[in-house]
C-alpha positions in Angstrom: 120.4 -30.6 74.5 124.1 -31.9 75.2 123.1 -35.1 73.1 121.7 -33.1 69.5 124.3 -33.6 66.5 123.0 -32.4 63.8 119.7 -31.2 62.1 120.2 -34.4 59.6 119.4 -32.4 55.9 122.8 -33.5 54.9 124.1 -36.9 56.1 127.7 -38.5 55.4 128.0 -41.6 53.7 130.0 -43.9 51.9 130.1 -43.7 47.8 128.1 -46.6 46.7 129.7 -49.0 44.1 130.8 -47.4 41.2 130.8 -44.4 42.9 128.5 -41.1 42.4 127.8 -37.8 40.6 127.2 -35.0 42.2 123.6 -34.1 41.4 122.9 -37.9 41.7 120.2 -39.9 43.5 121.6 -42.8 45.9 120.7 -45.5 48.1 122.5 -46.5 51.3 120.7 -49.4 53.3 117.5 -47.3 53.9 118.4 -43.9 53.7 118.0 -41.7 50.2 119.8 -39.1 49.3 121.4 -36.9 47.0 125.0 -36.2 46.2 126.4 -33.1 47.0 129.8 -33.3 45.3 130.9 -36.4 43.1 132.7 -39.3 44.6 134.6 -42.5 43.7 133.4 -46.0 45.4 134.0 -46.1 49.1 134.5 -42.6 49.4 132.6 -40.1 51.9 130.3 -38.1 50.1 127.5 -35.8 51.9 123.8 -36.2 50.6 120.7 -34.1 51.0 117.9 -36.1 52.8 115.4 -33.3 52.1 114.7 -30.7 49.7 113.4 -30.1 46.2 115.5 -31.3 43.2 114.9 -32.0 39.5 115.6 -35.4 39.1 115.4 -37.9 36.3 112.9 -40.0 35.1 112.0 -41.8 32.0 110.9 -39.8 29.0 107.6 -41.6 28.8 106.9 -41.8 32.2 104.0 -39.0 33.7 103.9 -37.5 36.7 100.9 -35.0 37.7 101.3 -32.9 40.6 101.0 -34.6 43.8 101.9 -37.7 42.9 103.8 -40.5 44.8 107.3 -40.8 43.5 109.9 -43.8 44.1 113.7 -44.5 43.3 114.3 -47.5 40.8 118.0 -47.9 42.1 118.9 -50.0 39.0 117.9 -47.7 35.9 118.6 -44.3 38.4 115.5 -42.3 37.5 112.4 -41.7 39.6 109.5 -43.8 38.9 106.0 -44.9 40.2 105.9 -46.6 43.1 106.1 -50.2 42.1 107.1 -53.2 44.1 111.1 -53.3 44.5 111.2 -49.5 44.1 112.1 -47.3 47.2 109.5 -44.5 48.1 110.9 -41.2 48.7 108.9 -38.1 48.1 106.2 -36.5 45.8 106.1 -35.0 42.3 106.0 -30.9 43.2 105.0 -30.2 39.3 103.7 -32.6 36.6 106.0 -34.1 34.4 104.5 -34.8 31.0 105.7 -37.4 28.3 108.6 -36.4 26.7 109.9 -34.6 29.7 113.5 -36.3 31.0 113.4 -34.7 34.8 110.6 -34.4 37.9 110.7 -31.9 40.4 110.6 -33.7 43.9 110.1 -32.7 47.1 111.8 -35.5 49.3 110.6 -36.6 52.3 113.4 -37.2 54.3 112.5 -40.6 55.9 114.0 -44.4 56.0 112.4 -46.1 53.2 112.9 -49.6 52.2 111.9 -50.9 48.9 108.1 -52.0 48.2 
């Protein structure tokens, strides 16, 4: 295929305001990712658009395995999916109160938030 670029696992963007940690979850338009290496605002950084990764969450906030799992891009944990949230994978293990990460399984698609 002359026109194939790339398999699209990692994807380069631009640093969103503030910039980003490496390790960190991030929202560009409708595309979720994770951040390979840390970056200041503006800068390119590559994110991971699939995959597994611990990621935050609130401490009192369960998970049980299976589970729906969204992005709440202003606190920058993974959350339920609730209206102004963006959907992007499934809970791979539960997480039980008390716990401070989720392990998610992302599902590498445009989302938008509910």
């Amino acid at each position: 295929m002359k026109n194939f670029i790339q398999n699209g696992h990692m994807i380069t963007v631009p640093a969103p305001t503030g910039g980003v940690a490496s390790g960190q979850g991030m929202i560009v338009g409708c595309l979720f990712g994770i951040a390979a290496t840390t970056a200041p605002e503006a800068t390119n950084v590559e994110i991971a658009t699939t995959g597994v990764y611990d990621l935050p969450k609130a401490p009192a906030t369960v998970f049980a395995l299976g589970d729906r799992v969204a992005w709440d891009d202003t606190a920058k944990v993974i959350a339920p999916p609730a209206a102004g949230l963006y959907p992007v994978g499934v809970a791979i293990t539960a997480a039980g109160n008390g716990a401070v990460t989720v392990r998610v399984r992302l599902d590498g698609v445009a989302t938008a938030a509910a």
